[in-house]
Every structure is written in C-alpha cells, then in structure tokens.
ZAMARGU-4260 file (C-alpha; in steps of 0.2 Angstrom, whole numbers, plus 5000, padded with zeros to 4 digits):
<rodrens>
0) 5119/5043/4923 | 5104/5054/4926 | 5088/5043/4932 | 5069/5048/4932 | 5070/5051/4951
5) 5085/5062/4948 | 5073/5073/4936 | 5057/5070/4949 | 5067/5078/4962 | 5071/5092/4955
10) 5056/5096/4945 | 5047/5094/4964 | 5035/5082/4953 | 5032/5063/4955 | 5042/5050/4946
15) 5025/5043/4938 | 5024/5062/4931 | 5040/5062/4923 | 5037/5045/4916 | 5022/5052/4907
20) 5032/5068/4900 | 5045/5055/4892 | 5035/5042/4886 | 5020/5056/4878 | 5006/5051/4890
25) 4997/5067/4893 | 4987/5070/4908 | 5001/5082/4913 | 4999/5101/4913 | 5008/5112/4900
30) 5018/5122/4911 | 5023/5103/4921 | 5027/5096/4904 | 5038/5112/4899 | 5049/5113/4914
35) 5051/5093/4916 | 5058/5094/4897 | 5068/5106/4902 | 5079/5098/4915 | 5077/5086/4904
40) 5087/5093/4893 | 5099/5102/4905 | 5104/5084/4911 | 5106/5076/4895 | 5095/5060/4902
45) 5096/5047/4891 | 5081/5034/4893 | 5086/5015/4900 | 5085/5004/4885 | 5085/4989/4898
50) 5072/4997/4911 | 5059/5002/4894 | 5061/4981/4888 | 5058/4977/4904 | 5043/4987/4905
55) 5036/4982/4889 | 5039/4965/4892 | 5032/4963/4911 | 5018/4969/4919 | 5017/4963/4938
60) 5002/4963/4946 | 4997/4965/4965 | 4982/4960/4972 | 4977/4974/4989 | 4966/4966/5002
65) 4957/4978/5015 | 4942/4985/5024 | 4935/4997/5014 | 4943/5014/5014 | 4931/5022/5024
70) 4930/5012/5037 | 4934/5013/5055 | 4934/5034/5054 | 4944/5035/5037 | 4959/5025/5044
75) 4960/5014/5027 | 4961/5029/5017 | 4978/5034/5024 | 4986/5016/5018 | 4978/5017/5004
80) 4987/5035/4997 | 5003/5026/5002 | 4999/5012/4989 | 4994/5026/4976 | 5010/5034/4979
85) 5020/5019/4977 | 5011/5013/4961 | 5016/5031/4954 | 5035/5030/4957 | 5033/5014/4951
90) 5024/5017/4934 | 5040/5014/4923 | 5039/4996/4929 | 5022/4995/4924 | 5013/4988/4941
95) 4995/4986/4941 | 4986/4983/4960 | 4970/4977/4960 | 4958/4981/4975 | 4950/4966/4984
100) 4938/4977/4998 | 4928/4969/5011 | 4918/4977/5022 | 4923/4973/5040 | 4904/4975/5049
105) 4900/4960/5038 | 4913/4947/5040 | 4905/4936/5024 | 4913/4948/5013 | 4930/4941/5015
110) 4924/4924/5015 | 4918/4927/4997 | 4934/4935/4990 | 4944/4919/4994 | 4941/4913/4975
115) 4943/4928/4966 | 4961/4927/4978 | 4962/4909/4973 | 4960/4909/4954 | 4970/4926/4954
120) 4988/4926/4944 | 4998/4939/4959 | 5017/4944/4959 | 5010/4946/4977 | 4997/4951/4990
125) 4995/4966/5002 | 4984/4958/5018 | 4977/4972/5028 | 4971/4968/5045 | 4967/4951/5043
130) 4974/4947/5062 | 4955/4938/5067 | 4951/4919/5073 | 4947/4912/5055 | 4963/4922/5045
135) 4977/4910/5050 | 4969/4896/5043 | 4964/4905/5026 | 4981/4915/5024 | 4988/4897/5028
140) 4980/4891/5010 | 4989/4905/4998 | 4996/4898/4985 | 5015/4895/4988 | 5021/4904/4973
145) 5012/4918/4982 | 5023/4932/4991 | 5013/4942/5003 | 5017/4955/5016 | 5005/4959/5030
150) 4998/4976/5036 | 4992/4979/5052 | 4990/4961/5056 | 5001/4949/5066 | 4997/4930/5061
155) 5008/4921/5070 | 5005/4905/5060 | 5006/4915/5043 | 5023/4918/5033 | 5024/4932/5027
160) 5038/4940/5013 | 5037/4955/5030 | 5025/4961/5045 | 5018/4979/5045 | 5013/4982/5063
165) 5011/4995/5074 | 5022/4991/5092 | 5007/4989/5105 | 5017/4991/5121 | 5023/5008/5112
170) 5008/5013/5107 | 5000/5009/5124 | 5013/5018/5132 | 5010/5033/5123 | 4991/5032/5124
175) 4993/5031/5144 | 5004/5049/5143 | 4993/5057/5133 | 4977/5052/5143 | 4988/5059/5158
180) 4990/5074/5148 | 4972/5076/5146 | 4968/5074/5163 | 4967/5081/5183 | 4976/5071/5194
185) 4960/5064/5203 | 4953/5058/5189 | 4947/5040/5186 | 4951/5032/5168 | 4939/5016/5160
190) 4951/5005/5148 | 4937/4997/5137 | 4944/4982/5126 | 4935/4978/5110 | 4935/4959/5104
195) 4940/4957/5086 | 4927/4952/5075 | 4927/4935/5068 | 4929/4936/5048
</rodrens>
C-alpha cells in the first residue's frame, strides 16, 4: 500500500506538503500541487480511512519548554527547526505544540510558567535545558499522567519517557583536539568553567 511518505519521498517535498495537497489545504504552490497529484495518481494511493478517523477524532498536544530561540548565539534556534520539522511529518496526526519560552538571563521566567505547565492538558512535554539547582525539584511535581523527555539536560532525579544529551567526555575530547589543531605547540591554553545559573 502506498503511504504519504512513499509520495513525500519521491516528490522531494515534505509529508505535511503532501498532506495539504490531499486534504485541499492550499498554501502549496501550483506547480508542487500538480506534480504531488501526479504521483498521486501514478501510485493509485488510496487514503487511510483509519489514519483520517483518527485524525478527526484526536488532536495531541505538546507543550515545548526552552530558552528562547535566540539565546546563547542562536543555539535554540537549531532544536527548534527540528520541532517544526517533526510537527510537519506529523500533520496527518494532527499534533499541535505549544511554546512555553523563558528567557535564561532572567531566571523568574521559568518560575512563572510552572502554572501555565500545571493547569496545561499535554500528551507530553519537551524540557530543554532545565539541568540547574532548582529543576529537579520542579520537574519532580509534573503531573504523573505527564510523559516528558528531556533535551539537553541530565536530572538525575527526574524520570523522563528519554534523555537527549550531548556525551561530555566526547565532546571534551574533541574540544581538546581541536584546540591542539588550533595551536603551536608552546602554547598555553585557559579552561574557563561557567556555573550554571540558578532558575
């Protein structure tokens, strides 16, 4: 049976595109729309019926907590394209995020989104870098019927559906060979180590 990522593949487009061809959306260009309907049509696809129920019935919604996108140089905004991305091969399922920011110079921020967390109906939370002194014990109050996954934080206390980390004795290894890269021989390197701020 053909699927939507069959079509998405080879009409180089994403899923979400396709989705919006087939279910009359718009947003989509002419020439997009024409060729989509095309291989369409080459594949005979023949829509779900289950998969379109299900979307009519369910929406899910996911709540996203993290810095701000442009802070610490832009780094959020990289995570945050991965979420858009996600969202638009998942648009036949009909998920819906919702962006809780806080701005990380001002550790209050996160302090006052706890209610709008709290009072929040989520099929699950995103928890970006929330690895600070005061996080274990706020993670630790989620609802239970809460799933969450962490990004770029390590709680050890937390328990989390999954951990997205980075592997600091890999990253510090490579950091090492590319300063030694970087440098003469008789050079003399600083290590500066930040504290964390407290949110």
């Amino acid at each position: 049976m053909t699927t939507i990522k069959e079509i998405a593949r080879k009409a180089n487009v994403s899923i979400g595109t396709v989705d919006r061809v087939i279910h009359k959306r718009g947003r989509v260009s002419k020439s997009t729309e024409e060729k989509i309907q095309r291989i369409i049509s080459d594949l005979d696809y023949q829509p779900n019926i289950f998969a379109r129920q299900l979307k009519r019935s369910r929406a899910y919604v996911f709540g996203i907590i993290m810095p701000k996108p442009d802070q610490d140089c832009g780094y959020w905004k990289l995570p945050d394209r991965g979420i858009q991305k996600a969202v638009e091969e998942l648009a036949a399922h009909h998920v819906e995020i919702r962006y809780l920011f806080f701005d990380r110079e001002k550790p209050d921020t996160l302090q006052s989104l706890r209610h709008q967390i709290n009072q929040g109906e989520w099929d699950g939370l995103l928890i970006a870098s929330a690895s600070t002194k005061t996080a274990p014990e706020w993670v630790k109050k989620l609802p239970d019927n809460c799933p969450y996954i962490l990004i770029d934080s390590d709680i050890e206390e937390a328990r989390p559906v999954c951990r997205i980390v980075q592997d600091h004795f890999q990253s510090g290894r490579l950091a090492a060979k590319l300063m030694v890269l970087v440098t003469s021989s008789a050079s003399r390197i600083a290590v500066i180590k930040s504290e964390s701020v407290s949110l």
